[in-house]
MMTF fields as JSON, N, C-alpha, C and O atoms, coordinates in Angstrom:
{
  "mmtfVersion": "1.0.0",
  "mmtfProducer": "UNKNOWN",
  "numBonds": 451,
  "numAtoms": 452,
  "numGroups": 113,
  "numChains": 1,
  "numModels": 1,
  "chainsPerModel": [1],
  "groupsPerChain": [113],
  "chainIdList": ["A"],
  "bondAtomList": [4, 2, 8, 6, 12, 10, 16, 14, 20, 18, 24, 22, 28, 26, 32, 30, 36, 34, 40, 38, 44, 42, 48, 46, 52, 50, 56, 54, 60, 58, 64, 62, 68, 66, 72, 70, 76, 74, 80, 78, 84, 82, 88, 86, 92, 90, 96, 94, 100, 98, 104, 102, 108, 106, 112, 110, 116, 114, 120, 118, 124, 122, 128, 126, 132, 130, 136, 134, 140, 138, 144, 142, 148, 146, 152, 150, 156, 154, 160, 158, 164, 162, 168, 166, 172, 170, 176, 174, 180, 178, 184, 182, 188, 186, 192, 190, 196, 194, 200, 198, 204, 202, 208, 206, 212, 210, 216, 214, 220, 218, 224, 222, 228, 226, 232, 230, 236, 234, 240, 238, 244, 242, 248, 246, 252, 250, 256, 254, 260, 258, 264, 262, 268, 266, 272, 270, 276, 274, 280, 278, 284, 282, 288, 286, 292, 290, 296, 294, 300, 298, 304, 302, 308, 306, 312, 310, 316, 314, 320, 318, 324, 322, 328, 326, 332, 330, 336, 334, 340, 338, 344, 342, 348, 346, 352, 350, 356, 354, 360, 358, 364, 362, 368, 366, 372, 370, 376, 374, 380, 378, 384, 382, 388, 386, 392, 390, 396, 394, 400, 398, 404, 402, 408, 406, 412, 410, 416, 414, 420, 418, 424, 422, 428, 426, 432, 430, 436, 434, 440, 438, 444, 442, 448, 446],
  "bondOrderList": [1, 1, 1, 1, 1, 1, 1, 1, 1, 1, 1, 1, 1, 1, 1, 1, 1, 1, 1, 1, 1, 1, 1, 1, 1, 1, 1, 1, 1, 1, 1, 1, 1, 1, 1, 1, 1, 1, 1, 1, 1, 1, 1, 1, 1, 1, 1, 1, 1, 1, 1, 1, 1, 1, 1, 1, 1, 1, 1, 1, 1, 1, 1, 1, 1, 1, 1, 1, 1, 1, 1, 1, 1, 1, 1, 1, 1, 1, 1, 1, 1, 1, 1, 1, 1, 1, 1, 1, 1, 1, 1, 1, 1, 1, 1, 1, 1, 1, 1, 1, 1, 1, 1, 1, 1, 1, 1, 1, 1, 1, 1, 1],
  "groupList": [{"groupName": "UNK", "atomNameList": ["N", "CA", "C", "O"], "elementList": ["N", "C", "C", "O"], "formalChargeList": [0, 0, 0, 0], "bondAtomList": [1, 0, 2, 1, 3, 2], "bondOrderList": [1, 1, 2], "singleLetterCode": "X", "chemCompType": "L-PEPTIDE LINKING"}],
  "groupTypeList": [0, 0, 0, 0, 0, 0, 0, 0, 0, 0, 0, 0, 0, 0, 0, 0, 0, 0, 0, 0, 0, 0, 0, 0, 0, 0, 0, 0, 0, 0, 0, 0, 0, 0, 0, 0, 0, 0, 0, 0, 0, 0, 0, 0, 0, 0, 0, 0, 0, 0, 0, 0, 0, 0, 0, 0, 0, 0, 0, 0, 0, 0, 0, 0, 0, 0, 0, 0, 0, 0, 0, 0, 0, 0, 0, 0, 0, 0, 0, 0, 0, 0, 0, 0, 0, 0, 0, 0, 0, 0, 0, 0, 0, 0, 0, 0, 0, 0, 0, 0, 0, 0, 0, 0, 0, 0, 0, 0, 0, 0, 0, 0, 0],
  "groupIdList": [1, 2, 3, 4, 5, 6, 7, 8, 9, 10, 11, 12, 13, 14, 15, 16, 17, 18, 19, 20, 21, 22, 23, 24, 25, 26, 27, 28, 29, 30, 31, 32, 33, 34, 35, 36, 37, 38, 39, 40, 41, 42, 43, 44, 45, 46, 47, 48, 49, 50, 51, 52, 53, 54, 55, 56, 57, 58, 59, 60, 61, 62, 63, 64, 65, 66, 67, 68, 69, 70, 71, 72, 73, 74, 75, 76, 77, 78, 79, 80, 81, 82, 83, 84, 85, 86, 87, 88, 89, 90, 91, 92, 93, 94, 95, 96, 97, 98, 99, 100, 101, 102, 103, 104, 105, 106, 107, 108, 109, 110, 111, 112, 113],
  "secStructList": [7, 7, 7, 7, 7, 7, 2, 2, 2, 2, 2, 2, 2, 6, 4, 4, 4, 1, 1, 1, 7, 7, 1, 7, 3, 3, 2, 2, 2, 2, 2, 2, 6, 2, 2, 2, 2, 1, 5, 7, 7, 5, 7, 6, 6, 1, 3, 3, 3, 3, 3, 3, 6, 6, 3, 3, 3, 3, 3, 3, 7, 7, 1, 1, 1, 3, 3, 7, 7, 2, 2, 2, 2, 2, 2, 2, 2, 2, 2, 2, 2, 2, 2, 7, 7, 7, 1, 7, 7, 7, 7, 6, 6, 1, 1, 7, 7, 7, 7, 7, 3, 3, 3, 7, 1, 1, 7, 7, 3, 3, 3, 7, 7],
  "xCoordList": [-9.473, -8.185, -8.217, -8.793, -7.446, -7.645, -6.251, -5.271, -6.645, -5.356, -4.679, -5.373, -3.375, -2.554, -2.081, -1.906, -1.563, -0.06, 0.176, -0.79, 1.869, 2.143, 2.376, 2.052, 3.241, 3.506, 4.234, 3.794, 5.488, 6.606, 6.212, 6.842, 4.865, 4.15, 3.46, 3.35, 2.767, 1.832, 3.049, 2.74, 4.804, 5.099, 6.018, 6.761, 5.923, 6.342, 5.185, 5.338, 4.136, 2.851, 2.641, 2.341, 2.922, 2.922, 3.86, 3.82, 5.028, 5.953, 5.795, 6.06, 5.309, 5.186, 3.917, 3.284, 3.202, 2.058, 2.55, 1.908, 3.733, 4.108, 4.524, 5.062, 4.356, 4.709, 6.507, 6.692, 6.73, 7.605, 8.091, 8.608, 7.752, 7.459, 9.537, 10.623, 8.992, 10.581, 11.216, 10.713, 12.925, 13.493, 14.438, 15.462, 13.974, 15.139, 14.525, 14.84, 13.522, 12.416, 13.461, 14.166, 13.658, 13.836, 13.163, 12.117, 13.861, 13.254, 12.329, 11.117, 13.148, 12.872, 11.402, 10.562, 11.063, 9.789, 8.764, 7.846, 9.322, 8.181, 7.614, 6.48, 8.653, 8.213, 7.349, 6.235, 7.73, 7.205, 5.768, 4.959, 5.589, 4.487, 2.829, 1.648, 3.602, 2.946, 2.746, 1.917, 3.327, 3.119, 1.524, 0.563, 1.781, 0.814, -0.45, -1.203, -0.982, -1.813, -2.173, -3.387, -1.402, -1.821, -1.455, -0.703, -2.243, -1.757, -0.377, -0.159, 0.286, 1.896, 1.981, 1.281, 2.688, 3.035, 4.168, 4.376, 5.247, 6.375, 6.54, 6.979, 6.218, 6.164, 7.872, 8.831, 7.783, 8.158, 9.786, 10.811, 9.704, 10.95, 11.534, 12.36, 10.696, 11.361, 10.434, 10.835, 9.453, 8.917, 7.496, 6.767, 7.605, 6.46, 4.936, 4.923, 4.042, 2.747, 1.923, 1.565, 1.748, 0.878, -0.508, -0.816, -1.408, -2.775, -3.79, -3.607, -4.649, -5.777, -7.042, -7.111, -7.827, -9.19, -9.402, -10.069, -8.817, -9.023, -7.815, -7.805, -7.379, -6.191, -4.492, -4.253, -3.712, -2.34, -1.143, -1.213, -0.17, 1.234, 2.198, 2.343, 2.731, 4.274, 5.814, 6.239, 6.096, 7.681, 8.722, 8.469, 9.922, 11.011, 11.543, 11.939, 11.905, 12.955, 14.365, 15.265, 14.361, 15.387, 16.265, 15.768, 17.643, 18.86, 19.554, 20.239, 19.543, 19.724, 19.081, 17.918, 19.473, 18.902, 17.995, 17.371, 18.092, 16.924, 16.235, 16.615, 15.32, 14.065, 13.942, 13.224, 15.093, 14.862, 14.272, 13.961, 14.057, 13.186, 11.842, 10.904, 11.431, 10.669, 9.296, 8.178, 9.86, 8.858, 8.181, 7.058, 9.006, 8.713, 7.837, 6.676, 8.009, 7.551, 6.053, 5.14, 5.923, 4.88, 4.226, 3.183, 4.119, 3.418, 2.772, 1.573, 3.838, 3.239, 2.268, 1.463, 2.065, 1.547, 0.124, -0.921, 0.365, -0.992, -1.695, -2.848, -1.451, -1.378, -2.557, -3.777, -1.208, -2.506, -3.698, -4.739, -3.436, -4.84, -5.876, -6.887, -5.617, -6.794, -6.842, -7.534, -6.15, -6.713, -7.464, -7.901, -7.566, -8.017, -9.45, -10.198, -9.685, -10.79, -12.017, -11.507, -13.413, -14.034, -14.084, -14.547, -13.616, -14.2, -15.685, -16.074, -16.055, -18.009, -18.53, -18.039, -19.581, -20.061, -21.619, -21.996, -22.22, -23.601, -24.616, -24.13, -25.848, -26.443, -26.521, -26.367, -26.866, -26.555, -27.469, -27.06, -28.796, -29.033, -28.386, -28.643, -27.351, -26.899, -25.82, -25.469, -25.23, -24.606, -22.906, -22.093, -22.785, -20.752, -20.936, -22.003, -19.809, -18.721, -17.368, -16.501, -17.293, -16.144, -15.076, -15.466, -14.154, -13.311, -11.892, -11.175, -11.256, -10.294, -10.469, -11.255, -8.976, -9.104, -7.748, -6.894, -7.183, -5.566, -5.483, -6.348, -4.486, -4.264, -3.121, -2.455, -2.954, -2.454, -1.389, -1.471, -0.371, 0.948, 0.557, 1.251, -1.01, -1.307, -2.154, -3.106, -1.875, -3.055, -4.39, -4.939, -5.04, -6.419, -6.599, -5.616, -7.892, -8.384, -9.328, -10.063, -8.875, -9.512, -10.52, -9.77, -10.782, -11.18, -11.237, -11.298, -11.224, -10.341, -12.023, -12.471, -12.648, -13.938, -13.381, -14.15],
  "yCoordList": [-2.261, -1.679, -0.191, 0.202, 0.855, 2.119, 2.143, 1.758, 2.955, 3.298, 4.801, 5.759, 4.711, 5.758, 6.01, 4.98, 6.93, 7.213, 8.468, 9.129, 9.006, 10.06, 10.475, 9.89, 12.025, 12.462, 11.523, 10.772, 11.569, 9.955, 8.999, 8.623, 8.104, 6.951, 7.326, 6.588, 9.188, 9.578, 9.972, 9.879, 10.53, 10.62, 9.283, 9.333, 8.431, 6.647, 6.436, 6.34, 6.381, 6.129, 6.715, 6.317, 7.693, 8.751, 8.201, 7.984, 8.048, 7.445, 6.395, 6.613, 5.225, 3.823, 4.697, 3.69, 5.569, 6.11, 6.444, 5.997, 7.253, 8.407, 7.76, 6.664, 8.318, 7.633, 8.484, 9.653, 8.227, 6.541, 6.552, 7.425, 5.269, 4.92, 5.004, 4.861, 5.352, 5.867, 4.972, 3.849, 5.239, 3.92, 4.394, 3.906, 4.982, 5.808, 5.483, 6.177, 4.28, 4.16, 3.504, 2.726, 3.761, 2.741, 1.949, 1.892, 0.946, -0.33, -0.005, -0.186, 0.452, 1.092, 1.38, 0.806, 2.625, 3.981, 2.691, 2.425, 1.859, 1.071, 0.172, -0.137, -0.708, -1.691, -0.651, -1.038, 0.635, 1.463, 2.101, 2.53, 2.095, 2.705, 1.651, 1.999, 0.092, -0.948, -1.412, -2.32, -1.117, -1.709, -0.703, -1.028, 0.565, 1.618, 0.942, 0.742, 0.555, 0.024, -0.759, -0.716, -2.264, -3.075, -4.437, -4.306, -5.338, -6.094, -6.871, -7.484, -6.769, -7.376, -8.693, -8.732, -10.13, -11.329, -11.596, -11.591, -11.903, -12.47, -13.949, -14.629, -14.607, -16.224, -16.746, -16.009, -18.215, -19.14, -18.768, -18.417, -18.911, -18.648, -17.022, -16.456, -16.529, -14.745, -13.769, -12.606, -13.945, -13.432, -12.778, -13.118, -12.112, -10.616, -10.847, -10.837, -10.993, -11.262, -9.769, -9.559, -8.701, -7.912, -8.236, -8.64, -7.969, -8.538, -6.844, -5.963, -6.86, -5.488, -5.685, -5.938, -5.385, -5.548, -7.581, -7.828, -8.517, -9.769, -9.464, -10.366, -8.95, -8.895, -9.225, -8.765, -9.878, -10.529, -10.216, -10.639, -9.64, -9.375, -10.074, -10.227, -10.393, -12.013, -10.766, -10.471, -10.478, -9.974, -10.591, -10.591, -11.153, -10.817, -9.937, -9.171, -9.455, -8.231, -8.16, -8.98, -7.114, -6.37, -6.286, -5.741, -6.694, -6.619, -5.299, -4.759, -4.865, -3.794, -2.446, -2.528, -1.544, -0.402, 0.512, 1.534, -0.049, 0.667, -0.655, -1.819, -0.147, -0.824, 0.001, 0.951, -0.921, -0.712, -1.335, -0.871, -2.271, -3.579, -3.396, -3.793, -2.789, -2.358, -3.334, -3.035, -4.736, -5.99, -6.145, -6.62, -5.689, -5.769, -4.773, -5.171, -3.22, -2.24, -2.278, -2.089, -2.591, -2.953, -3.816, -3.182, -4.697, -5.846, -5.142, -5.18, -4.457, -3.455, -2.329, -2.083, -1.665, -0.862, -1.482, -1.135, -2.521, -3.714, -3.842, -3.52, -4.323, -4.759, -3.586, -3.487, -2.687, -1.47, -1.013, -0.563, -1.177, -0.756, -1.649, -1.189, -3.226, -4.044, -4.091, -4.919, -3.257, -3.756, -2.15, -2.189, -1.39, -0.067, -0.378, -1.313, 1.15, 1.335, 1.598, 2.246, 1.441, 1.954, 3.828, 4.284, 4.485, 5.646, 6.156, 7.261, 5.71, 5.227, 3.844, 2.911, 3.923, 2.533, 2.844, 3.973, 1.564, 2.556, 1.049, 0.065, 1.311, 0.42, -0.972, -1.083, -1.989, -3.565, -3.703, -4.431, -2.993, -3.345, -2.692, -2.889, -1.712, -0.939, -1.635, -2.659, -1.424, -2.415, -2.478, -3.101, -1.647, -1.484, -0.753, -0.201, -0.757, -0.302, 0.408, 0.01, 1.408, 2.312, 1.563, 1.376, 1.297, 0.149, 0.856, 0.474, 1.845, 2.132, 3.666, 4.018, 4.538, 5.743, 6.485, 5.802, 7.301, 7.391, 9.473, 10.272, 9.599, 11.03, 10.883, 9.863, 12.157, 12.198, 12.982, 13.132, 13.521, 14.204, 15.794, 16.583, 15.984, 17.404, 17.241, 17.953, 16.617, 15.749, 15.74, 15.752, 15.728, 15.736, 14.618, 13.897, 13.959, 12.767, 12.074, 12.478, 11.182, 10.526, 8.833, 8.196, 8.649, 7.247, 6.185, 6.248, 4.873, 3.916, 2.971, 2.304, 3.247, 2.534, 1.132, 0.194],
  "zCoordList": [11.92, 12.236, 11.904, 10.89, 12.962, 12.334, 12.27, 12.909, 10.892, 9.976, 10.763, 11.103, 10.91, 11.559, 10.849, 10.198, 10.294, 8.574, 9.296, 9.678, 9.603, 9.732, 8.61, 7.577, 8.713, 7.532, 6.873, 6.003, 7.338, 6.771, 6.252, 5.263, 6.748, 5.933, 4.66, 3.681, 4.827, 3.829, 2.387, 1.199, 3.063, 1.75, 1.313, 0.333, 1.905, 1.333, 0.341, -0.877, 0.924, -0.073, -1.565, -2.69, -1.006, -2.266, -3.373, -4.584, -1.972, -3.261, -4.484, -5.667, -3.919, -4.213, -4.778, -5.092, -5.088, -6.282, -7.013, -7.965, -7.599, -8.308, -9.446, -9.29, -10.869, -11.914, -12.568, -12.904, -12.559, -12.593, -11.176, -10.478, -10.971, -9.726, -9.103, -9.664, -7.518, -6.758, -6.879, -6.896, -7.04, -6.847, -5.221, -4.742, -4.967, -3.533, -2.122, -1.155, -1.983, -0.612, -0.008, -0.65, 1.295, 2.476, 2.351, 1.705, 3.185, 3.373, 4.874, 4.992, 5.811, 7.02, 6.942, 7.635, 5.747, 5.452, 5.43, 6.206, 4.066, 4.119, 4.466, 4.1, 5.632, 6.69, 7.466, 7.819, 7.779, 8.973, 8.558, 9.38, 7.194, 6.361, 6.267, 6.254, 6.21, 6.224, 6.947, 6.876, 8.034, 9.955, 10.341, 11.038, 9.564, 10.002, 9.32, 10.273, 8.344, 7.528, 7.77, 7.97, 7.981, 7.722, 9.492, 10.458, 9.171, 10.469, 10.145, 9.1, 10.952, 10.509, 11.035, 12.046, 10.74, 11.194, 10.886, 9.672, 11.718, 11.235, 10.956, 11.883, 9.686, 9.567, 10.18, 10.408, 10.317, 10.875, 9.931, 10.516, 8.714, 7.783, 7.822, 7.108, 9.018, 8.156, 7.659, 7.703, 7.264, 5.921, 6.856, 7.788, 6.305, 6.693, 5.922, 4.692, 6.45, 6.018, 6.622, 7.781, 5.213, 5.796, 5.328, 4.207, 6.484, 6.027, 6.166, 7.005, 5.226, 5.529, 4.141, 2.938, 5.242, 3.846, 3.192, 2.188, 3.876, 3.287, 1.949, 1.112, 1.834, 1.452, 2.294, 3.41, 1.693, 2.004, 1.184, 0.03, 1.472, 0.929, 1.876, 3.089, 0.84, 1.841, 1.193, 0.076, 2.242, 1.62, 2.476, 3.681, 2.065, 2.643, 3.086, 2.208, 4.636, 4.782, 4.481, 4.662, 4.031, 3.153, 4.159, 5.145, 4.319, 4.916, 4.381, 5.249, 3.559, 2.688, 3.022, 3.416, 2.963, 3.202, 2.241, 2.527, 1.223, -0.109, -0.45, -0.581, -0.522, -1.098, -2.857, -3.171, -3.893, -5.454, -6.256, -7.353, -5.95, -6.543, -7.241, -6.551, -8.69, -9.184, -9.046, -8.625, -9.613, -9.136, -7.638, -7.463, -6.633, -5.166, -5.21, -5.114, -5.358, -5.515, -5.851, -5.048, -7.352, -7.913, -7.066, -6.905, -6.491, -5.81, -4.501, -4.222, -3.704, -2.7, -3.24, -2.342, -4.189, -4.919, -5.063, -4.513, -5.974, -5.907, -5.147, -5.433, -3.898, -2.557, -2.263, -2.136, -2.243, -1.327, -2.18, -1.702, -3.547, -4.266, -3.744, -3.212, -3.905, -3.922, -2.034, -1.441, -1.457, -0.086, 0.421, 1.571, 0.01, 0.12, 0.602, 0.313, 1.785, 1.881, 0.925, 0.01, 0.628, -0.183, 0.2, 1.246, -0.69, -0.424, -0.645, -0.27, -0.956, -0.894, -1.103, -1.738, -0.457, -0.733, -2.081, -2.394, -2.619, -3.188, -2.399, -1.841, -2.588, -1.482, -2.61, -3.826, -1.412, -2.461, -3.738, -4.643, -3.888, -5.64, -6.391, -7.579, -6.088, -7.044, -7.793, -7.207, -8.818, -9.898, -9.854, -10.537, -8.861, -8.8, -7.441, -7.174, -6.528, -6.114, -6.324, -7.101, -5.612, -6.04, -4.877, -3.724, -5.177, -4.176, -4.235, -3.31, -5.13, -5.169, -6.089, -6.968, -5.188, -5.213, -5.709, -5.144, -6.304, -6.78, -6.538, -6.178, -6.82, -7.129, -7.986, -8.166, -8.555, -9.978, -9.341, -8.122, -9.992, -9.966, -9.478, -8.837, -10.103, -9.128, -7.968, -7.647, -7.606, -6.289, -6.554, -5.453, -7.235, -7.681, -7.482, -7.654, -7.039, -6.715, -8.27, -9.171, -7.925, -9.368, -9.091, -8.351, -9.148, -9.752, -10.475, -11.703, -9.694, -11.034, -10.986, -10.054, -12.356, -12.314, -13.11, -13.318]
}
């Protein structure tokens, strides 16, 4: 799947990064942020199955217009860490993988070993 993120998806993302994490997201930004990412399914009950990387997130949509839900939040946050691209790979005898990637409050890129 290729990943599309406009600006709008790149500052939702950001958001759902930033410590202490936003409580002011649309629900809208981030159905529209996660449609961009990830493959979308609408199950049988309602419920939103985003899939990317062999990774799965189940949400209910929000009838509501903010997305405040720190627990929800967090889980999407999760979500996208463990479903992230590798930003390098190292070849198969080598002893780890770099699998996940963050930036800090001054955008500096960091690494989560």
């Amino acid at each position: 799947m290729e990943m599309q993120m406009s600006k709008v998806h790149q500052t939702t993302y950001n958001a759902i990064f930033q410590h202490p994490i936003a409580q002011n997201l649309q629900w809208h930004d981030v159905r529209s942020m996660l449609n961009a990412l990830t493959d979308v399914t609408e199950e049988h009950n309602g419920n939103l199955k985003f899939m990317r990387n062999g990774e799965v997130l189940m949400l209910h949509p929000h009838k509501h217009k903010d997305l405040s839900d720190i627990k929800e939040l967090m889980q999407i946050r999760y979500f996208l860490e463990r479903s992230s691209d590798p930003i390098w790979t190292v070849k198969k005898d080598s002893f780890f993988t770099m699998p996940f990637h963050f930036t800090n409050d001054l955008g500096l890129l960091y690494l989560k070993l």
